[in-house]
Backbone as XML, in Angstrom:
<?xml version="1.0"?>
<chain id="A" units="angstrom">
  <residue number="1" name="UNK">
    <atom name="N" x="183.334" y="62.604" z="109.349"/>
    <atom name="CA" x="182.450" y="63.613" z="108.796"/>
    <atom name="C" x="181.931" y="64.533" z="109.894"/>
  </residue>
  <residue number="2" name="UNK">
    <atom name="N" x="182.003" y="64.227" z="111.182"/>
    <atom name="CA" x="181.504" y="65.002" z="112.088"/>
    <atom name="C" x="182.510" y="65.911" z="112.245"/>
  </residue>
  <residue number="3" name="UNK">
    <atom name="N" x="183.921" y="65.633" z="111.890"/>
    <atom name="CA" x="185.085" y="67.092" z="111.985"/>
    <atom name="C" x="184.661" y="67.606" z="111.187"/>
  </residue>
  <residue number="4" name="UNK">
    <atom name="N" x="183.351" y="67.263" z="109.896"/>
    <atom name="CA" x="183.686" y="68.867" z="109.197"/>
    <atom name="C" x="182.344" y="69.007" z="109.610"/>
  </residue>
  <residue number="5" name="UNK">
    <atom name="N" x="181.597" y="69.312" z="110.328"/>
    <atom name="CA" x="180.830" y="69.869" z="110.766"/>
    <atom name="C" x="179.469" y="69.392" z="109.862"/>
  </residue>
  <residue number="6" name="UNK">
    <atom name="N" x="179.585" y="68.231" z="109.176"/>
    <atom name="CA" x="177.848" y="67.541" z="108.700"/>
    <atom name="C" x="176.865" y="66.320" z="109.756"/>
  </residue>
  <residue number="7" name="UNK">
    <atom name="N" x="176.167" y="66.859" z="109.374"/>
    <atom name="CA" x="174.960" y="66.487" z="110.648"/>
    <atom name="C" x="175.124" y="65.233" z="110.011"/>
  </residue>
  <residue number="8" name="UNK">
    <atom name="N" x="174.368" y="64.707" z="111.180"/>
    <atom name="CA" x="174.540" y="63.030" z="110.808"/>
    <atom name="C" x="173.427" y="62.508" z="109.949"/>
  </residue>
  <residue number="9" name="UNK">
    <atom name="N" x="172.369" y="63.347" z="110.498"/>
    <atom name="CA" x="170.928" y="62.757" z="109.286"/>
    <atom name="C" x="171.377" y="62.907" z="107.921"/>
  </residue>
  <residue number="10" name="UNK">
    <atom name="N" x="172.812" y="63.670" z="107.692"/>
    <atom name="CA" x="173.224" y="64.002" z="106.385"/>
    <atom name="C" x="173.291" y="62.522" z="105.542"/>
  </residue>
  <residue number="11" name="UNK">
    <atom name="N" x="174.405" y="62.390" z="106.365"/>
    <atom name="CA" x="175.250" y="61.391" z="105.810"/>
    <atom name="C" x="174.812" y="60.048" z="106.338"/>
  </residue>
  <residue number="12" name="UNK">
    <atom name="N" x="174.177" y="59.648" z="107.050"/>
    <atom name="CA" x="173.862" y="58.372" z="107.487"/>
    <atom name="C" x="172.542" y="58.610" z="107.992"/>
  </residue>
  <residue number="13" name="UNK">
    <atom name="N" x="171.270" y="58.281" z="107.029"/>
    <atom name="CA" x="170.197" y="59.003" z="107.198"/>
    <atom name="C" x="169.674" y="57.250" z="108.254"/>
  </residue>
  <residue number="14" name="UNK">
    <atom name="N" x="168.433" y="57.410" z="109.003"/>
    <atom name="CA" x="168.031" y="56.528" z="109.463"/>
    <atom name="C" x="167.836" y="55.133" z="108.641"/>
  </residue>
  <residue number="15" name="UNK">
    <atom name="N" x="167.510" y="55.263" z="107.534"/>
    <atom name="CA" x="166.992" y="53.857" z="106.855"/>
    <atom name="C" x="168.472" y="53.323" z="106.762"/>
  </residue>
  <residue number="16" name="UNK">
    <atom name="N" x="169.464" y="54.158" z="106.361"/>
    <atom name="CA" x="170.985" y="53.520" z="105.946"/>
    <atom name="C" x="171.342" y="52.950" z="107.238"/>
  </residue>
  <residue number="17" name="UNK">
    <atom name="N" x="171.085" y="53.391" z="108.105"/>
    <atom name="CA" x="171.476" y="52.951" z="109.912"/>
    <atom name="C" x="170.925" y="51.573" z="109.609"/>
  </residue>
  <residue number="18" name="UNK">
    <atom name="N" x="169.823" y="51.869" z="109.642"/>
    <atom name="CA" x="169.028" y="50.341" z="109.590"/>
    <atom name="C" x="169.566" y="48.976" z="109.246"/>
  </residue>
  <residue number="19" name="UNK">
    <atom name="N" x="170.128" y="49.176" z="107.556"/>
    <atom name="CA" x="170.621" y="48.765" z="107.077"/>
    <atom name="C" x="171.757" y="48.291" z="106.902"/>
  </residue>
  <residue number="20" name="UNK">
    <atom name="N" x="172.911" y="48.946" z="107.911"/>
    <atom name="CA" x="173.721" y="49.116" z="108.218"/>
    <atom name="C" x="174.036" y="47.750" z="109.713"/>
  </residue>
  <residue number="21" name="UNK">
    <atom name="N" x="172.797" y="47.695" z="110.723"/>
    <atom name="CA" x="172.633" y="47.182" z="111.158"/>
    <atom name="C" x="172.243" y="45.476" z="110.844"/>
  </residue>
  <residue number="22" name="UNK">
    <atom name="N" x="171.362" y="45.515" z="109.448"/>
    <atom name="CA" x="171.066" y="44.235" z="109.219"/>
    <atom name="C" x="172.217" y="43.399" z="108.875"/>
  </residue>
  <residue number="23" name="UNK">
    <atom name="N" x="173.577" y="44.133" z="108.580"/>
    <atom name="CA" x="174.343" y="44.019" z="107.478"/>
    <atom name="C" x="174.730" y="44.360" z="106.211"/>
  </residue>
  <residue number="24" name="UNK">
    <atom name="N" x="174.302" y="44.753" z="106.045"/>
    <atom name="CA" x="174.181" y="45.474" z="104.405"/>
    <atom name="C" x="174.733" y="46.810" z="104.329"/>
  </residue>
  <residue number="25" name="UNK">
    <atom name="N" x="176.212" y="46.407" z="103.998"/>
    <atom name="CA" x="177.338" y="47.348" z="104.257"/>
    <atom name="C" x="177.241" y="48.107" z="102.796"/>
  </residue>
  <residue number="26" name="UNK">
    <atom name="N" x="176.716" y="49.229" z="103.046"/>
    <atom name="CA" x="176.747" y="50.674" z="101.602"/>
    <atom name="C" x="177.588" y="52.006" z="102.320"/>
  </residue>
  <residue number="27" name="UNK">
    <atom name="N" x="177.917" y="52.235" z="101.413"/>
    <atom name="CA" x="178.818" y="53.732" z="102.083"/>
    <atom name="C" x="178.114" y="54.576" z="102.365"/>
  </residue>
  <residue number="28" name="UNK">
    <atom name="N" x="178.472" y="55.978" z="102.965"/>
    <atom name="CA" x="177.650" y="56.824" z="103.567"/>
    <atom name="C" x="177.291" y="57.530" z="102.358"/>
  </residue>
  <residue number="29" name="UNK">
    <atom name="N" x="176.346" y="58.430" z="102.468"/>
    <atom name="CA" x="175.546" y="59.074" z="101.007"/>
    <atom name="C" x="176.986" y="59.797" z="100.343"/>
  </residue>
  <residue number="30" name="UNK">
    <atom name="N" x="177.415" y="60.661" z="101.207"/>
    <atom name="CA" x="178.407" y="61.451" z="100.160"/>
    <atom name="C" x="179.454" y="60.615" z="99.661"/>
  </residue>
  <residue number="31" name="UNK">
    <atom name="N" x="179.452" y="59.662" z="99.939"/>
    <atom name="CA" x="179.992" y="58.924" z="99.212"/>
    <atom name="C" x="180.111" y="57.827" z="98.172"/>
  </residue>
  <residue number="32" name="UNK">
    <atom name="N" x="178.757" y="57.743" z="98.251"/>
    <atom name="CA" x="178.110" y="56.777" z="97.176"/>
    <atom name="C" x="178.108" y="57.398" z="95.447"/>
  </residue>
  <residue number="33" name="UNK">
    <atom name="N" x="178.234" y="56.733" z="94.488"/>
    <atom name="CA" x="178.253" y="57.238" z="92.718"/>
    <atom name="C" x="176.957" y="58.312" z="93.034"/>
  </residue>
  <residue number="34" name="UNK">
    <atom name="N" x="177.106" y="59.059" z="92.067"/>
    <atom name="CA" x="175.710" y="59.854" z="92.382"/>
    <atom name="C" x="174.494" y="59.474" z="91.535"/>
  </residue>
  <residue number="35" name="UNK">
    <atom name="N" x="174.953" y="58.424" z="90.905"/>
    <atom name="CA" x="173.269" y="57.472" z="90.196"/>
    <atom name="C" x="172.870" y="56.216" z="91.554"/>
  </residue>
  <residue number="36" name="UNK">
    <atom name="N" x="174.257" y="56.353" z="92.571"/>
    <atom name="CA" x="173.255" y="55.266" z="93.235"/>
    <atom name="C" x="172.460" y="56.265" z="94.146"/>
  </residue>
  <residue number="37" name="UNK">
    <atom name="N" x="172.712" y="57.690" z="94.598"/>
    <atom name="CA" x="172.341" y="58.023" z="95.446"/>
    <atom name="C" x="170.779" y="58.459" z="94.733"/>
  </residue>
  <residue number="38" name="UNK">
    <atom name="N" x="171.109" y="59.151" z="93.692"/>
    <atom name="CA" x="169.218" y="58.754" z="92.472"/>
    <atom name="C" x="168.558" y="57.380" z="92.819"/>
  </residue>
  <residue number="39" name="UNK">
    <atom name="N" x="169.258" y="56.310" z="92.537"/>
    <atom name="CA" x="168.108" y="55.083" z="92.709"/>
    <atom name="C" x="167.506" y="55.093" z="93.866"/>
  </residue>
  <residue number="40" name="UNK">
    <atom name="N" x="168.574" y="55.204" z="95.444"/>
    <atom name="CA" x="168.235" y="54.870" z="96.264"/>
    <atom name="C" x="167.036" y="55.850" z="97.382"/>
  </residue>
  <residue number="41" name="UNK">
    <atom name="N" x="167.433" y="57.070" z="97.011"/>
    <atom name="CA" x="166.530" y="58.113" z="97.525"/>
    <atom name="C" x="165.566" y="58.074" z="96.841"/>
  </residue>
  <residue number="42" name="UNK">
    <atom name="N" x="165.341" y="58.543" z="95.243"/>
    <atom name="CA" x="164.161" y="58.647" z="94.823"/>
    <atom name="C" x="163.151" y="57.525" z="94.561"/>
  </residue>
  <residue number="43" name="UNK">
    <atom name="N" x="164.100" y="56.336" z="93.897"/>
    <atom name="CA" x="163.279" y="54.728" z="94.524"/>
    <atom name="C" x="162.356" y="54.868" z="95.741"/>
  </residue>
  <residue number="44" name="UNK">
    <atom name="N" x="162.890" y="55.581" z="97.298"/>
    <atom name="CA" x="162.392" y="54.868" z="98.180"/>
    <atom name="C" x="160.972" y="56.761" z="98.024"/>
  </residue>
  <residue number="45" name="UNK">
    <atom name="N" x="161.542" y="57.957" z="97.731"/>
    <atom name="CA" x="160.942" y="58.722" z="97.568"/>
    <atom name="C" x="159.573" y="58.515" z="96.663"/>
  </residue>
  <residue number="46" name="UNK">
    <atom name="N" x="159.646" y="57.727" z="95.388"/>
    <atom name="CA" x="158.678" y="57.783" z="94.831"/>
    <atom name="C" x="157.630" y="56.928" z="94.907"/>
  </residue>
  <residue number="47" name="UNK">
    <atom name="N" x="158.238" y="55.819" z="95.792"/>
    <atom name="CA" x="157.520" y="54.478" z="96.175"/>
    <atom name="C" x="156.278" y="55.299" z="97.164"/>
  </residue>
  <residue number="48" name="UNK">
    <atom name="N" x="157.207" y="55.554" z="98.329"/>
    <atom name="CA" x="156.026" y="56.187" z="99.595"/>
    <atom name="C" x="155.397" y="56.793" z="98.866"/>
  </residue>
  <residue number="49" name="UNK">
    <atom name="N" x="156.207" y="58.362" z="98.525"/>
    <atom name="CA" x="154.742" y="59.468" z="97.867"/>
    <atom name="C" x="153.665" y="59.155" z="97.286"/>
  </residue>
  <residue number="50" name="UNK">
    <atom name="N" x="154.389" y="57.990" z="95.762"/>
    <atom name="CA" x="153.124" y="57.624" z="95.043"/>
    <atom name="C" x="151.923" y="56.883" z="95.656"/>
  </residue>
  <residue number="51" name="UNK">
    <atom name="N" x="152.475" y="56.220" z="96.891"/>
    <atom name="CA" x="151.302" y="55.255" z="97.463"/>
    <atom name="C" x="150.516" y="55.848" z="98.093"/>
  </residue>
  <residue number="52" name="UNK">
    <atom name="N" x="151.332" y="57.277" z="99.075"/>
    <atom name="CA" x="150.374" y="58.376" z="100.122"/>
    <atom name="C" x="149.301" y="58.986" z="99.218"/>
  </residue>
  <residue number="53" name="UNK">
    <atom name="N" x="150.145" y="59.427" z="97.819"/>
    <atom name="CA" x="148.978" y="60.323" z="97.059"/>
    <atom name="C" x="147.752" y="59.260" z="96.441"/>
  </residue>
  <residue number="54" name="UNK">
    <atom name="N" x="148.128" y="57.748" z="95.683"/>
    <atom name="CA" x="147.214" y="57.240" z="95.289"/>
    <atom name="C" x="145.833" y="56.881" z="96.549"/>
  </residue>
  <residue number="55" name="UNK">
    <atom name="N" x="146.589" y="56.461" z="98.044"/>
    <atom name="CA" x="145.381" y="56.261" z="98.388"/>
    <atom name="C" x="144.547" y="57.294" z="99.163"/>
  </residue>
  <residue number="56" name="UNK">
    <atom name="N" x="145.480" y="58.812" z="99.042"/>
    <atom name="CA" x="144.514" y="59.785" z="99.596"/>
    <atom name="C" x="144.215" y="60.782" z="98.893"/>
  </residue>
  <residue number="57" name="UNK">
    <atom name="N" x="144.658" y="60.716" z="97.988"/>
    <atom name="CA" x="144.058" y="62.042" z="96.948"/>
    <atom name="C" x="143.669" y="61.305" z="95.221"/>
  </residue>
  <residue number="58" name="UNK">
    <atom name="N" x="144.392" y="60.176" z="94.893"/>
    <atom name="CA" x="144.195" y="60.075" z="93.305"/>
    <atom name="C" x="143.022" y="59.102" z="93.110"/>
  </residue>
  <residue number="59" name="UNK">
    <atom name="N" x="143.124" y="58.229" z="94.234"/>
    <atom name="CA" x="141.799" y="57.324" z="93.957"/>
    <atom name="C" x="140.650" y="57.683" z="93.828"/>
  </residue>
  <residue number="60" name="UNK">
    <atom name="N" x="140.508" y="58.576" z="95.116"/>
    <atom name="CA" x="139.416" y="59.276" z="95.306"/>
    <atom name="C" x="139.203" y="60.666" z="94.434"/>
  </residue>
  <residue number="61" name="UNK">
    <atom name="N" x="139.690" y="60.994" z="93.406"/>
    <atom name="CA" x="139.550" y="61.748" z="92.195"/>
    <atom name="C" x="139.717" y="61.157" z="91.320"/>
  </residue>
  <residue number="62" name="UNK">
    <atom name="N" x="139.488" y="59.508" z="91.171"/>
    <atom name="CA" x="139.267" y="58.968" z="89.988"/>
    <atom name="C" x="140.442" y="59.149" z="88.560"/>
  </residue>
  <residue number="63" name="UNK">
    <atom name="N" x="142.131" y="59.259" z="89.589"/>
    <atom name="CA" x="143.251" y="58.783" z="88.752"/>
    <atom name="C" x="143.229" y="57.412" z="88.067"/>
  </residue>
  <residue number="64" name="UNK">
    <atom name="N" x="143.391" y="57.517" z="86.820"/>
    <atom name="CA" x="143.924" y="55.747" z="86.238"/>
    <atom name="C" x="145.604" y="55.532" z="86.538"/>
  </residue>
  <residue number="65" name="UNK">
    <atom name="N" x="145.879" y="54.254" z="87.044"/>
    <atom name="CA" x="146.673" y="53.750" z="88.003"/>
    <atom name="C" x="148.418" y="54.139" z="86.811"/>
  </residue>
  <residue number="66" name="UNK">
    <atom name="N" x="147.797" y="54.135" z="85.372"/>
    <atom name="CA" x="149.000" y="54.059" z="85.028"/>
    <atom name="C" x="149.359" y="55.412" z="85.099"/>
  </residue>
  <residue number="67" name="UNK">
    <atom name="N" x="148.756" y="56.607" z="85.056"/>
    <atom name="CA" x="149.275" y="57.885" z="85.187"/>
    <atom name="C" x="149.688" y="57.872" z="86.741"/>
  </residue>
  <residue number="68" name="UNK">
    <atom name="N" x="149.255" y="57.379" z="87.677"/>
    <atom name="CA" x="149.698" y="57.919" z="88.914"/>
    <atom name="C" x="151.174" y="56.898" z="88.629"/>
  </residue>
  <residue number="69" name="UNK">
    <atom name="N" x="151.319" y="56.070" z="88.169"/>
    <atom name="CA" x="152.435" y="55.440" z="88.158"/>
    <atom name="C" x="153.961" y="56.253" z="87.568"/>
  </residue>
  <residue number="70" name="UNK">
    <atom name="N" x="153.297" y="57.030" z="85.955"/>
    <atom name="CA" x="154.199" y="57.636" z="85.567"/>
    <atom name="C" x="154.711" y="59.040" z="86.682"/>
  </residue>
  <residue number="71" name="UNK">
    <atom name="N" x="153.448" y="59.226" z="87.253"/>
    <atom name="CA" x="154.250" y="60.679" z="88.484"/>
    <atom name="C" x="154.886" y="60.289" z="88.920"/>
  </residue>
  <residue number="72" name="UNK">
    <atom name="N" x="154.559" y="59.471" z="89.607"/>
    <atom name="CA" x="155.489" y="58.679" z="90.693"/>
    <atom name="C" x="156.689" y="58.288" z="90.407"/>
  </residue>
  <residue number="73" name="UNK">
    <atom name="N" x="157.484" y="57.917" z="89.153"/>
    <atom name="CA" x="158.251" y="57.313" z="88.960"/>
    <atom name="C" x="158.843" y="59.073" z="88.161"/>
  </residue>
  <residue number="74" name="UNK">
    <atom name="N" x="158.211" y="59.726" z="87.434"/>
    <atom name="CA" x="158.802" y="61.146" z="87.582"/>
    <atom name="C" x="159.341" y="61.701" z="88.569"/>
  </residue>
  <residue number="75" name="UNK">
    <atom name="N" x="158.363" y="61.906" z="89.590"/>
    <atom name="CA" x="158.541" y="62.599" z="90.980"/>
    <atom name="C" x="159.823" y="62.118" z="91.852"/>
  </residue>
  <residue number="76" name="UNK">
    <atom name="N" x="159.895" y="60.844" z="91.694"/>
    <atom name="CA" x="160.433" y="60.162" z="92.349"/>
    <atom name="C" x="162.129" y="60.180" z="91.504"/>
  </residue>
  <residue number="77" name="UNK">
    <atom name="N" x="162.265" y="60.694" z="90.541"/>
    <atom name="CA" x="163.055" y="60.387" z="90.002"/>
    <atom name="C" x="163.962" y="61.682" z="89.963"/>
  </residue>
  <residue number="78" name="UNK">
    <atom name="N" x="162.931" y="63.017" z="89.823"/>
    <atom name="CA" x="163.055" y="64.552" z="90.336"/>
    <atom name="C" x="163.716" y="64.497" z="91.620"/>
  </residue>
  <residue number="79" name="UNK">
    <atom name="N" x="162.969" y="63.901" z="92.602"/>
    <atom name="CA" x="163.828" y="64.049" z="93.905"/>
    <atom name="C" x="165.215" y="63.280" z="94.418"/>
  </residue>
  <residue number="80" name="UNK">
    <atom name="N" x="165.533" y="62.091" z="93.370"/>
    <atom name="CA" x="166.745" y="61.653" z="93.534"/>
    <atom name="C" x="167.827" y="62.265" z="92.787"/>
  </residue>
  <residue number="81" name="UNK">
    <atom name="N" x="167.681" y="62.630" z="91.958"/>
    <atom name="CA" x="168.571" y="63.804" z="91.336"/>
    <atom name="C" x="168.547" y="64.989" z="91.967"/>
  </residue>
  <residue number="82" name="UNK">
    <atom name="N" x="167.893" y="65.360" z="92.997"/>
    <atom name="CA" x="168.445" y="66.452" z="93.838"/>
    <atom name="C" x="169.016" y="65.733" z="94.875"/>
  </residue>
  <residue number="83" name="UNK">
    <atom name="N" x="168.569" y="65.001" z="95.677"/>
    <atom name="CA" x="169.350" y="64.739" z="96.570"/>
    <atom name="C" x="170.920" y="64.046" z="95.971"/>
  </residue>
  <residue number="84" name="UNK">
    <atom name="N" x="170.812" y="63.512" z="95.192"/>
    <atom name="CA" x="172.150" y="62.941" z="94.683"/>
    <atom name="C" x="173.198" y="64.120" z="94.489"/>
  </residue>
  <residue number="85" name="UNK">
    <atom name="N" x="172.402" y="65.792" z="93.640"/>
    <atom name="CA" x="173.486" y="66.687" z="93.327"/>
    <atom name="C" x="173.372" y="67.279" z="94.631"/>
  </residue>
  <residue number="86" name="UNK">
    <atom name="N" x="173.189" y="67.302" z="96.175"/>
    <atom name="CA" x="173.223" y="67.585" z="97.083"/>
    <atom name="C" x="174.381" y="66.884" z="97.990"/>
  </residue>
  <residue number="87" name="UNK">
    <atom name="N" x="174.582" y="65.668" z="97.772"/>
    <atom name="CA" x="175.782" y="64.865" z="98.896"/>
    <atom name="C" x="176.930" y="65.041" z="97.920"/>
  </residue>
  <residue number="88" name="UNK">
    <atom name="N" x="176.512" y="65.608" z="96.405"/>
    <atom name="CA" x="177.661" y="65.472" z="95.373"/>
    <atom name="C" x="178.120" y="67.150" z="95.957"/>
  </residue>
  <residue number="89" name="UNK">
    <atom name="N" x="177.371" y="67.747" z="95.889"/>
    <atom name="CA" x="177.970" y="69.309" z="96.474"/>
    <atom name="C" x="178.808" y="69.206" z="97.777"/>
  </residue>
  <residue number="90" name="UNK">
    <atom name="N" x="178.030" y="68.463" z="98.674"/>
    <atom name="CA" x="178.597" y="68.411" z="100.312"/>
    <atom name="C" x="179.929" y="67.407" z="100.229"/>
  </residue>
  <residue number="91" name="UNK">
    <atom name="N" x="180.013" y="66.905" z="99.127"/>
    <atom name="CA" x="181.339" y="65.776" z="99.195"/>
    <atom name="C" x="182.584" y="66.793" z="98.805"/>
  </residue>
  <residue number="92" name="UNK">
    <atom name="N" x="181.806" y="67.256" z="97.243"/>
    <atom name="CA" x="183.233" y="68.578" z="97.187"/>
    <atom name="C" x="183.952" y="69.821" z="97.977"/>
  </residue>
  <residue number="93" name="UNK">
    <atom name="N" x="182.363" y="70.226" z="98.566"/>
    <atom name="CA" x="182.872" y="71.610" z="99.450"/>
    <atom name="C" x="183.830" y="71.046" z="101.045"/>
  </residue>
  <residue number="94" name="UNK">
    <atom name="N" x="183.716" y="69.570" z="101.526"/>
    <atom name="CA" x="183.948" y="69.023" z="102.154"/>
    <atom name="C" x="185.062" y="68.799" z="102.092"/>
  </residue>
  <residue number="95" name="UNK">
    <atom name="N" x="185.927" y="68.551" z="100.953"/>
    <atom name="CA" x="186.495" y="68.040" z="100.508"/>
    <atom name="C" x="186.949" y="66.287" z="101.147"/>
  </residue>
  <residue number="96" name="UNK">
    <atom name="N" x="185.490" y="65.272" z="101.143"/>
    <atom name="CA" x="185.960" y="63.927" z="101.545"/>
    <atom name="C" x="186.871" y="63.465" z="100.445"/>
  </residue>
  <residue number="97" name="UNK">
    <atom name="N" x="187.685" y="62.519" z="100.738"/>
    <atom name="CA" x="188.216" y="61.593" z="99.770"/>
    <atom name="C" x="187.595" y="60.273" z="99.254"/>
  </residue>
  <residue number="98" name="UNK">
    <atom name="N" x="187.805" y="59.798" z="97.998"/>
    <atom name="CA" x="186.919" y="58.551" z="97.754"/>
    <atom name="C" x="186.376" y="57.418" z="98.503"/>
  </residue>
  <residue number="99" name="UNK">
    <atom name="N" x="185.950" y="57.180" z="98.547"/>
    <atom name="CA" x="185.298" y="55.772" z="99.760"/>
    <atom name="C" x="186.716" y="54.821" z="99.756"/>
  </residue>
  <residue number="100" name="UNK">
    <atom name="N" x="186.891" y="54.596" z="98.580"/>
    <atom name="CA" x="188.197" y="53.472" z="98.823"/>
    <atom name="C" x="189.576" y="53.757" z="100.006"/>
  </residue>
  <residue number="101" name="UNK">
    <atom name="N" x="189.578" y="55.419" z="99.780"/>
    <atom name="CA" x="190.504" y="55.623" z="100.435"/>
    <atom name="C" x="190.276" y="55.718" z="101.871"/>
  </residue>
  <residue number="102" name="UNK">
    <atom name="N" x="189.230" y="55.665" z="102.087"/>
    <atom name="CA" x="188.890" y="56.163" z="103.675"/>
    <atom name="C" x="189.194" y="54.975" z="104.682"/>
  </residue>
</chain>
């Protein structure tokens, strides 16, 4: 992926390194289904946000826990569907081939 000219935070963002390291062999983003690349971005997207906003802005404006829950799991769900149709764009214009084949 570095012959076609994608940055590496692209495709092998730090947490996947990580992970990558523990063992926990997942393919690089553009290559992953594009519902896993939804679970896995916006999962980890809506987890942080919702927790940054509940304990610095919703508590302290007197949010009830189940609405900050439904943002969060909105928000969070908004931003994995972009990033997912984002490695799905960079896989086609790229033209990679399927994970199996690589």
């Amino acid at each position: 992926m570095d012959s076609k000219k994608m940055w590496r935070s692209n495709y092998a963002p730090p947490l996947l390194r990580i992970l990558w390291r523990l063992g926990i062999r997942l393919p690089p983003l553009p290559f992953m289904a594009f519902w896993q690349v939804t679970v896995l971005t916006g999962g980890l997207w809506g987890i942080s946000w919702g927790c940054a906003m509940w304990f610095i802005y919703w508590v302290p404006s007197g949010m009830v826990a189940g609405e900050a829950i439904i943002i969060s799991i909105t928000g969070g769900f908004l931003s994995g569907l972009c990033m997912a149709s984002f490695h799905w764009w960079r896989r086609k214009v790229n033209l990679l081939p399927p994970w199996d084949d690589v």
